[in-house]
C-alpha positions as CSV (number, residue, x, y, z in Angstrom):
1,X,65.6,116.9,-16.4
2,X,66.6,116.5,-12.9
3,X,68.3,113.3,-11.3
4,X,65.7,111.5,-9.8
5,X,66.2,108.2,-8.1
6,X,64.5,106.1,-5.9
7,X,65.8,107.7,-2.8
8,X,63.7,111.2,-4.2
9,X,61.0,109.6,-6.0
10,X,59.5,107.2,-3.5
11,X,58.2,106.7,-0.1
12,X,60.5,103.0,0.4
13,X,63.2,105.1,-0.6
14,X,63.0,107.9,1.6
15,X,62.7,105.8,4.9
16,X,65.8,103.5,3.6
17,X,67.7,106.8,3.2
18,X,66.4,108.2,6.3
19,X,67.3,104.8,8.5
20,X,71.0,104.2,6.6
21,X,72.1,107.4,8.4
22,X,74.0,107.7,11.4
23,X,76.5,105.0,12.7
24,X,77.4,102.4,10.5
25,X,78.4,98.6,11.3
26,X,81.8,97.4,9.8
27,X,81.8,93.8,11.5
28,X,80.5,90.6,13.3
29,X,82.2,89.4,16.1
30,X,81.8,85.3,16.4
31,X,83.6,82.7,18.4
32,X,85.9,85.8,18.8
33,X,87.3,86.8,15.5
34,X,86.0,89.3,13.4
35,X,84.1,88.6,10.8
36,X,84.1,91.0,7.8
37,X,80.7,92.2,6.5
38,X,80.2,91.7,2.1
39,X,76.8,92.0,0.6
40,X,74.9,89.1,2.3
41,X,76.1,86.9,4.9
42,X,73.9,83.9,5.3
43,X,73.8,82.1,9.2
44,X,72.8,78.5,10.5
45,X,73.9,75.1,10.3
46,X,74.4,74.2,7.0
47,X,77.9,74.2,6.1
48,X,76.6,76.0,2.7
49,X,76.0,79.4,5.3
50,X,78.4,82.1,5.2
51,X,78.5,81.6,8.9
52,X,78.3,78.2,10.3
53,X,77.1,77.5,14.2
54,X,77.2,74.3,15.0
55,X,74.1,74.3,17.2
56,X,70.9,71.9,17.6
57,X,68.6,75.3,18.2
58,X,69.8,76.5,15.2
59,X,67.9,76.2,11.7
60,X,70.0,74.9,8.3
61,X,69.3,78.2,6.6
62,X,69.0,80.5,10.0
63,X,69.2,84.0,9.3
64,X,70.1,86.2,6.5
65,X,72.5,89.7,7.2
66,X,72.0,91.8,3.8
67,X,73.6,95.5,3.0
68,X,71.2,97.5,1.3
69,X,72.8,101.2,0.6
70,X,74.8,101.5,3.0
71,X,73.5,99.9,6.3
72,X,73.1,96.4,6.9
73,X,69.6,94.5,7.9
74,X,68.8,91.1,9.7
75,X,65.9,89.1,8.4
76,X,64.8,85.4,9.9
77,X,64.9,83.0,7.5
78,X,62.2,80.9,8.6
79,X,64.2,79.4,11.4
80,X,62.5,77.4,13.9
81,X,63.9,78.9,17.0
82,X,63.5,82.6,16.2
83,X,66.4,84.9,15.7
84,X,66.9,87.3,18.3
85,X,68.6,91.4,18.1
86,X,69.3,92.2,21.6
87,X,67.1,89.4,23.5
88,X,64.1,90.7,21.3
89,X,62.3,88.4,18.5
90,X,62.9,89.9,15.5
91,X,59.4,88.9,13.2
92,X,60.4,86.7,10.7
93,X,59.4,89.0,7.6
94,X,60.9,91.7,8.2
95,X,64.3,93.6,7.8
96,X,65.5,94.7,11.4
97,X,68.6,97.4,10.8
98,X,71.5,96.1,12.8
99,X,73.9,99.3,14.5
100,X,77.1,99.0,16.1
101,X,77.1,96.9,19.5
102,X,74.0,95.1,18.5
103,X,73.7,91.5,19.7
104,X,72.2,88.4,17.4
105,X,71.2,85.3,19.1
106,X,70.8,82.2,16.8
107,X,70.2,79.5,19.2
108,X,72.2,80.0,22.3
109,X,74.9,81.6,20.1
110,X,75.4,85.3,20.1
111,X,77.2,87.2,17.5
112,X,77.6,90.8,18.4
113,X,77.9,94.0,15.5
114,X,81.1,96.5,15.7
């Protein structure tokens, strides 16, 4: 029997493998300090986030930052502003894939991927 995985034995998997290549993100710059990237980083107001902007255009529970394989993904989290990947509305039910020198806007707050 042959290894088979979701990566070979479905169609999500094939485009996750096919989108997790090339250059990889290792960090989020804010308020100038890096900001090292673990499974899920949550972003917004609430001082329960990961990442906390202290900003009125700014939801509680903002955005979400999640690794899946080896690439990480930015996904609304039902904020009322919108968050923005470089000064485009992401849709708010969907997984963008972030790459290196991308720019988040939460607000009037950008963080920036390295």
């Amino acid at each position: 029997m042959a290894d088979t995985t979701i990566v070979s034995s479905s169609a999500v998997g094939q485009h996750l493998e096919k989108i997790a290549e090339g250059r990889q993100v290792s960090y989020l710059m804010f308020n100038r300090k890096k900001i090292s990237l673990t499974a899920k980083i949550t972003i917004g107001r609430s001082s329960d986030c990961d990442i906390v902007v202290d900003n009125k255009l700014v939801s509680r529970q903002h955005a979400v930052i999640q690794k899946i394989r080896d690439a990480y993904f930015l996904k609304d989290d039902g904020s009322t502003n919108g968050t923005f990947l470089n000064d485009r509305r992401i849709p708010s039910d969907k997984y963008v894939k972030l790459n290196p020198g991308d720019k988040i806007t939460v607000g009037s707050t950008n963080l920036l991927m390295s």
